[in-house]
C-alpha positions in Angstrom: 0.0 0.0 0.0 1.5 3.5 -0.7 2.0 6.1 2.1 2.5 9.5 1.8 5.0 10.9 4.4 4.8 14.4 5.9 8.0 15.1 4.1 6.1 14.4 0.3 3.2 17.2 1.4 3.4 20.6 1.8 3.2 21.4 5.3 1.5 24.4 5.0 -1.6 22.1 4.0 -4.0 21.5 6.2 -3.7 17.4 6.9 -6.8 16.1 4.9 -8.1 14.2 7.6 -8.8 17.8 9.5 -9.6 19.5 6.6 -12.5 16.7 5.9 -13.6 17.1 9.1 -13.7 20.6 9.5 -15.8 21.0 5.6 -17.9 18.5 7.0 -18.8 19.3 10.3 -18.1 16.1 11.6 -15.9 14.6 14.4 -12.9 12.5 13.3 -14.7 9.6 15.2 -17.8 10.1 12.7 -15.0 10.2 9.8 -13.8 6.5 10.9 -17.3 5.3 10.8 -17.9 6.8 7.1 -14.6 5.1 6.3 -15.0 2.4 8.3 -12.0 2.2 9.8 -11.1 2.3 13.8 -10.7 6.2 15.4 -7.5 5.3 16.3 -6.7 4.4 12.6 -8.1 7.9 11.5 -6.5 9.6 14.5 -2.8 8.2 12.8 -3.7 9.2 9.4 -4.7 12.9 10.6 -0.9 12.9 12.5 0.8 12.2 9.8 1.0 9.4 6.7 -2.2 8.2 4.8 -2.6 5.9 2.6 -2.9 6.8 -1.0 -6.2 5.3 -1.5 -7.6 6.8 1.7 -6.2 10.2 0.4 -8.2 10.0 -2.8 -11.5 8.9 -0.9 -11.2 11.7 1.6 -10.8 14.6 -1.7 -14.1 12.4 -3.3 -15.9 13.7 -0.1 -14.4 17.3 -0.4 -15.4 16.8 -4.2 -18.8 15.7 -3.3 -19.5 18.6 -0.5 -18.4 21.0 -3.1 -20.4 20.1 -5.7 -23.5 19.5 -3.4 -23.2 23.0 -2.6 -23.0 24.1 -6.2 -25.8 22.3 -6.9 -27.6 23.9 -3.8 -27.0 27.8 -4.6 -27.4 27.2 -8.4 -31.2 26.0 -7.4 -31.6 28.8 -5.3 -31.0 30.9 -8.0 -33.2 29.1 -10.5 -35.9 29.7 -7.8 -35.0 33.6 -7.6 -35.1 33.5 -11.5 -38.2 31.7 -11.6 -39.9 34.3 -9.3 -39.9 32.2 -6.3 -41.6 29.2 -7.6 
């Protein structure tokens, strides 16, 4: 399985494991039950290495929040253009 150290990211980067959290308003306790994976897993990942495939699930649900939220305004404004329909 491929790592990826603290040395290979920038470390003015947020650690993806917080910044999941944060974007989600969840704890990192509710992040290991998405994931499926034990806290203290998730706690080990959000000190430090994660695994590759962990890393591209965890931008898939930054992905998804954003575009949920896209989706969101842009039918609030189709509303406002449709005169509130």
């Amino acid at each position: 399985m491929s790592i990826i150290s603290k040395e290979r990211i920038n470390m003015s980067d947020e650690n993806i494991v917080k910044k999941v959290c944060r974007e989600l308003e969840i704890t990192q306790r509710e992040l290991a039950e998405r994931l499926g994976v034990p806290p203290t897993t998730l706690s080990g990942w959000a000190g430090g290495d994660i695994p590759k495939m962990t890393e591209l699930a965890l931008n898939l649900m930054l992905e998804n929040k954003s575009l949920k939220d896209k989706f969101s305004a842009s039918k609030e404004a189709q509303k406002i253009l449709n005169g509130g329909i």
